[in-house]
Every structure is written in C-alpha cells, then in structure tokens.
C-alpha positions as CSV (number, residue, x, y, z in Angstrom):
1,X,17.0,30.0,-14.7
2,X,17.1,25.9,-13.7
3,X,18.0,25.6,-10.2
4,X,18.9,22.3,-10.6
5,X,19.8,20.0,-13.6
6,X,16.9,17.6,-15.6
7,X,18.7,14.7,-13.9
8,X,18.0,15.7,-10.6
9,X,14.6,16.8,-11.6
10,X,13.8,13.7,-12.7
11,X,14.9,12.1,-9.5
12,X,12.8,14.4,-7.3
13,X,10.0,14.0,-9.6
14,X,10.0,10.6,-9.4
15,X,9.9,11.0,-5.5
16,X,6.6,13.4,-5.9
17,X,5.2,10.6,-8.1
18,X,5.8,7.9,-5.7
19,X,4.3,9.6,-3.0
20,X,1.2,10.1,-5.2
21,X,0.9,6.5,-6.4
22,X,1.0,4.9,-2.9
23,X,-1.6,7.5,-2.1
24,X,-4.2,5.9,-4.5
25,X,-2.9,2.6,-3.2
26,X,-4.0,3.5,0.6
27,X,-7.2,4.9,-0.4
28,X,-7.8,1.4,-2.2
29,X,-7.1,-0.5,1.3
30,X,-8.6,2.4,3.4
31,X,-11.9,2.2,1.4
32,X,-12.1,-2.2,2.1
33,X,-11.4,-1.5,5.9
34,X,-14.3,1.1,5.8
35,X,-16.5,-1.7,4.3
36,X,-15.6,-4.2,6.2
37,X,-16.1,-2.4,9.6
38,X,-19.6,-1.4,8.2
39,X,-20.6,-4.5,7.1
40,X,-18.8,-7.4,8.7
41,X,-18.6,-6.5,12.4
42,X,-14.8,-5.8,12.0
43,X,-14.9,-4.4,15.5
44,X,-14.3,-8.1,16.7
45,X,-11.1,-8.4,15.2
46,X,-9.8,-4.5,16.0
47,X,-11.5,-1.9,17.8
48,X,-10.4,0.8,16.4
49,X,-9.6,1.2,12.1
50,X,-5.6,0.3,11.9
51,X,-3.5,3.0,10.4
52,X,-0.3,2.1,9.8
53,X,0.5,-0.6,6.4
54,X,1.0,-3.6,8.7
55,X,-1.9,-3.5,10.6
56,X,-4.1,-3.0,7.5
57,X,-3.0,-6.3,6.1
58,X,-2.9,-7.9,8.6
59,X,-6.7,-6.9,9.7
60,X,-7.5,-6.9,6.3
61,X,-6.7,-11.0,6.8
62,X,-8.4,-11.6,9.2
63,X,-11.7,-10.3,8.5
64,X,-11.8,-11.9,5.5
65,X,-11.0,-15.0,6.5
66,X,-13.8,-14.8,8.0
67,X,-16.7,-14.2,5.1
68,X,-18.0,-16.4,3.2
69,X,-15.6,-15.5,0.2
70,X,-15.4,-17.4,-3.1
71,X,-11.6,-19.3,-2.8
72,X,-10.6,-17.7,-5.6
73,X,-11.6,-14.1,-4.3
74,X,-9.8,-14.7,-0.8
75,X,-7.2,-16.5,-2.7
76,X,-6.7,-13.4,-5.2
77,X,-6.3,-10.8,-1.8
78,X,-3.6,-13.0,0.0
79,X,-2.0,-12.0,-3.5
80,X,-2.2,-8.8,-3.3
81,X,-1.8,-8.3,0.1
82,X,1.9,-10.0,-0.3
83,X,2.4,-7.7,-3.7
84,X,1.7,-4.7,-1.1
85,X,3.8,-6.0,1.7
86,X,7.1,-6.3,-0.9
87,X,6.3,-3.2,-2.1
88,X,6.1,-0.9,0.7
89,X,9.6,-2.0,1.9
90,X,11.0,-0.2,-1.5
91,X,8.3,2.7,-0.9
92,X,9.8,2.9,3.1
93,X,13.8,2.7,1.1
94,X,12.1,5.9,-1.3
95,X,10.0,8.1,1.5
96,X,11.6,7.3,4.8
97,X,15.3,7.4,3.7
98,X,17.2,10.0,3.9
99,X,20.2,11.6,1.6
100,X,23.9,10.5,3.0
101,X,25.5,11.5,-0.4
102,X,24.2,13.4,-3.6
103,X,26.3,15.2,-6.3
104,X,24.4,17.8,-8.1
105,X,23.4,16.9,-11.6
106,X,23.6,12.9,-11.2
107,X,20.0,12.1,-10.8
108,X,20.9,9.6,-8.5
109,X,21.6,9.8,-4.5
110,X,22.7,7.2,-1.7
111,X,20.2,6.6,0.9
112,X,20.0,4.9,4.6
113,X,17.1,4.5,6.7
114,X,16.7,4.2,10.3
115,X,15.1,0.5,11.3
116,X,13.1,0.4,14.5
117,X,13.2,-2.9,16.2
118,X,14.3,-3.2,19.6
119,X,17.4,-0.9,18.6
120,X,17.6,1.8,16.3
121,X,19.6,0.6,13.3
122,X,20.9,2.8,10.3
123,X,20.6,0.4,6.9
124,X,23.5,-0.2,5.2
125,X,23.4,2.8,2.6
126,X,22.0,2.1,-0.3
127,X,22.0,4.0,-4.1
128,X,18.6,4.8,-6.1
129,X,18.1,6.6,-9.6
130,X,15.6,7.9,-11.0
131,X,14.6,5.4,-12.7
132,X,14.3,2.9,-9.9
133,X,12.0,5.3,-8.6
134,X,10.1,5.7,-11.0
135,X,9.6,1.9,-11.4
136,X,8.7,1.7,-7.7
137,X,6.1,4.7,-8.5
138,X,4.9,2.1,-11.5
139,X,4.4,-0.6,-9.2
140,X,2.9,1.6,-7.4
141,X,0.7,2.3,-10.1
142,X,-0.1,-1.2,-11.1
143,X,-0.8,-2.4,-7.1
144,X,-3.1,0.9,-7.0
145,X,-5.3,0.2,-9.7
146,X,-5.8,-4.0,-8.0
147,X,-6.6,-2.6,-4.5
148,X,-9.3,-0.1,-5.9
149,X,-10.5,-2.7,-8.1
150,X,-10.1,-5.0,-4.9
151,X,-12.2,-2.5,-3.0
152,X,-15.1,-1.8,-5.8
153,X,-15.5,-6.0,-6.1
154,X,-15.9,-6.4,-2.3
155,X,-18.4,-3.4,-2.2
156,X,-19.9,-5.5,-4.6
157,X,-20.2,-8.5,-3.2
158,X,-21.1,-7.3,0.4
159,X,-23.9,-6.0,-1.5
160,X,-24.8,-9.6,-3.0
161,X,-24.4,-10.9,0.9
162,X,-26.3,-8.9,2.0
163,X,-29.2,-9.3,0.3
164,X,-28.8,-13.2,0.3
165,X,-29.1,-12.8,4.2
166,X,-32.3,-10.2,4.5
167,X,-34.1,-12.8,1.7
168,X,-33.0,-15.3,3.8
169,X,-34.1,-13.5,6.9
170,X,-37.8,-12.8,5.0
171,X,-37.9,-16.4,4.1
C-alpha cells in the first residue's frame, strides 16, 4: 500500500538527494580548509576552522590569496567559490524552507523561509517541483565533483610547495 502518490515521492526524493549532493559538496570545501590550516598557517586568518558556508568562502579567499598560486588556479577558485555561493541560496530555498501549502499527489509544494538580518523576515512564498529540485540536487552534483577535484589539486600542489621550500631550505 503507497502512502503517498509517485509525484510526491519524487518530490521528497529529490529533497533526500539534495541533502546528499551538498554533503559531497561540503566534504570537498571541508577537506581544502583542513589543508590549508595544516599547511599554510591558516590560523592567521581565523582561529578556529569556520563552519557555516559563508565563512568557508570567505576564509577559503583569503588564504589563498595568500599562496603563491598559479593565476589560473586562484582564478579557477574565485569561480567556484561564486558557483557555490549562487547555489546555496536555492539549497537554503530547498532545506531551510518550510511547507505553507501542499496538495497531496502534486509533486510540488509552496515554500517560505525565514531571513535573519536585523529582523526576522518570512520570504515571499515561493513554489518548487520536483524537478527544480532535482536540478538543484544536479548542480549540486556538478559543484561537488569541482570542489573535490578543487581539494585533490591543492593537496597536490601543497605537496609541490612544499618540497620546493625544504630543497630550498637544504640548498
């Protein structure tokens, strides 16, 4: 016996899916923070490992304007960093909104979200499917897949750095 209708399935699925894709995505930007506070003496520019999205970034910038970075390599993160930033206000629309209106069977609901600021404002409500979802969740995907790949070539080259300075150091 279904419990609910495909439609809707779909729509909650897509939800699960989302949730799991941005997970990937922060493990990618969790992994570069990690490196850089090992390697870079990130504790100059933050004391502690930022948590929330914003902070990443914006530590994430700063570090590496800092290392000696080839310009298209720094100029290849400020890319991605933006991708992530317009990305994770549709993610906050999917995960932190909440269900004003949803009729059973639709695969679709409308949505508002609370915005912190100096006030609490409700956002205008606004409608999802699952398919808008689900394109979020590809995004998702796609941004994922750059910031591990992000994180493996700057574990790679803090490698090269690294041994450029101890044969400099020897030398």
């Amino acid at each position: 016996m279904a419990y609910t209708s495909q439609s809707d399935e779909s729509f909650f699925g897509a939800i699960g899916r989302m949730t799991i894709s941005w997970a990937y995505l922060e493990l990618g930007l969790d992994w570069t923070i990690n490196n850089l506070y090992l390697h870079f003496n990130a504790v100059e520019v933050e004391k502690q490992q930022p948590r929330n999205l914003d902070r990443k970034l914006a530590f994430m910038r700063a570090v590496i304007k800092r290392m000696p970075l080839p310009e298209e390599f720094a100029r290849g993160f400020a890319l991605l960093f933006e991708s992530i930033k317009s990305a994770a206000e549709t993610r906050h629309d999917i995960i932190h909104g909440f269900i004003i209106k949803h009729e059973d069977g639709t695969g679709e609901a409308t949505f508002s979200r609370i915005i912190r600021g100096e006030q609490w404002l409700p956002k205008s409500p606004y409608k999802l499917t699952a398919r808008d979802i689900m394109e979020a969740a590809i995004e998702a995907d796609r941004l994922s897949s750059k910031t591990l790949k992000m994180a493996a070539e700057l574990q790679d080259l803090i490698d090269e750095l690294r041994q450029q300075r101890d044969a400099q150091a020897q030398s």
